[in-house]
C-alpha positions in Angstrom: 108.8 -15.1 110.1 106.5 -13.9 107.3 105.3 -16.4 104.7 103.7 -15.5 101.8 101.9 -17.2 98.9 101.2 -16.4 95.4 98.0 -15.2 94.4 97.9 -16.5 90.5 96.9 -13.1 90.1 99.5 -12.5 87.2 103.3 -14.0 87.0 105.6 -10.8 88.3 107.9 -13.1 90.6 110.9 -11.0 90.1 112.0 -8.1 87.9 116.2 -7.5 87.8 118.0 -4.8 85.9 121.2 -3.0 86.5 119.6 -0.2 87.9 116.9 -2.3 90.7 115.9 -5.8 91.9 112.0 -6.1 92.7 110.3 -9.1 93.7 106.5 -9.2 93.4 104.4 -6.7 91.1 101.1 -5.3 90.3 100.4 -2.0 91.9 103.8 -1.9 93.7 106.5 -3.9 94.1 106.5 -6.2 97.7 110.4 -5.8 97.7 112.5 -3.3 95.7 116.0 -2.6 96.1 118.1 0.1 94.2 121.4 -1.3 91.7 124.3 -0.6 95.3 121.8 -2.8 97.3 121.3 0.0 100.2 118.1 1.5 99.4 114.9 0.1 99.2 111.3 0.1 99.8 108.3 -2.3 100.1 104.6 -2.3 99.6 101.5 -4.3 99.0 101.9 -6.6 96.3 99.0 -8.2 94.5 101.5 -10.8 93.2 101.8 -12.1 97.0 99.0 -10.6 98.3 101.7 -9.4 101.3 101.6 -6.2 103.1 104.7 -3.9 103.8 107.6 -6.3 105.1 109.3 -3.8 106.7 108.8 -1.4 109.4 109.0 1.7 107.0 107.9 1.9 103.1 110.9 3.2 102.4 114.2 1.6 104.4 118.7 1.8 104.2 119.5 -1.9 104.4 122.2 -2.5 107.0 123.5 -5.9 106.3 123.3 -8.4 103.8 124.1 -12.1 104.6 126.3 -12.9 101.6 127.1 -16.8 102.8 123.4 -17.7 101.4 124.3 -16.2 98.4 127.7 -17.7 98.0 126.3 -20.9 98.2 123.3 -20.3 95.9 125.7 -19.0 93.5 128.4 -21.8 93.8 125.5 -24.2 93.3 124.6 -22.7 89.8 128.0 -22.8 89.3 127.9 -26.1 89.7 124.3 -26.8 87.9 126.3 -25.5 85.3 128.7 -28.3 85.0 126.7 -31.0 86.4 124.6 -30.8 83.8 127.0 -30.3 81.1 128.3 -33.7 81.7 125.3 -35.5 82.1 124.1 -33.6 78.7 127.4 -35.0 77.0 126.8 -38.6 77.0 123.0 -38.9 79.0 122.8 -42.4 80.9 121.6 -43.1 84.2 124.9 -43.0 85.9 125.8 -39.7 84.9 122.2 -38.6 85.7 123.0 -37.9 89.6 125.5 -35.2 88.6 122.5 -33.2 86.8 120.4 -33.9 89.5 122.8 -33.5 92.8 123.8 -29.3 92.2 120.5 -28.6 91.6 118.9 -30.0 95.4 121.9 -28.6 96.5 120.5 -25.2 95.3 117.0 -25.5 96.9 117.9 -24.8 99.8 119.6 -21.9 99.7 116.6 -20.0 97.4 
């Protein structure tokens, strides 16, 4: 597994538009991916300082784990609400349910 760490060089974390998803910026992006989620390509990004993270620049992606993003997605689902409710009528007790979607997201980010 690769980690990489930001830079501070400038703030392009992520870029999203109908037509692409990017992550990372500068020169080019680290990760791109076209608007159907097949296509992609990845270089050197000053925002992470990473090289290529695949084997090609340019690459077909051939799966795409969707439980991660099911739960991410259920969890800002939930973020929504939780927070809603605490934001209603804010007191301590209601303060878990703000708090309890959003460690519940973490994870899956």
């Amino acid at each position: 597994m690769l980690i990489v760490h930001l830079l501070g060089v400038n703030r392009y974390f992520t870029l999203c538009s109908t037509e692409y998803l990017a992550l990372g910026g500068g020169n080019h992006f680290a990760l791109y991916l076209d608007s159907d989620l097949l296509n992609g390509s990845s270089l050197a990004s000053e925002t992470y300082g990473n090289s290529c993270l695949s084997h090609t620049q340019e690459f077909e992606v051939k799966e795409i784990e969707l439980c991660g993003w099911t739960c991410f997605y259920i969890g800002v689902a939930a973020v929504a609400f939780g927070c809603s409710y605490y934001h209603l009528k804010p007191n301590d007790g209601h303060l878990v349910w703000d708090r309890l979607p959003v460690s519940y997201i973490n994870p899956h980010i």
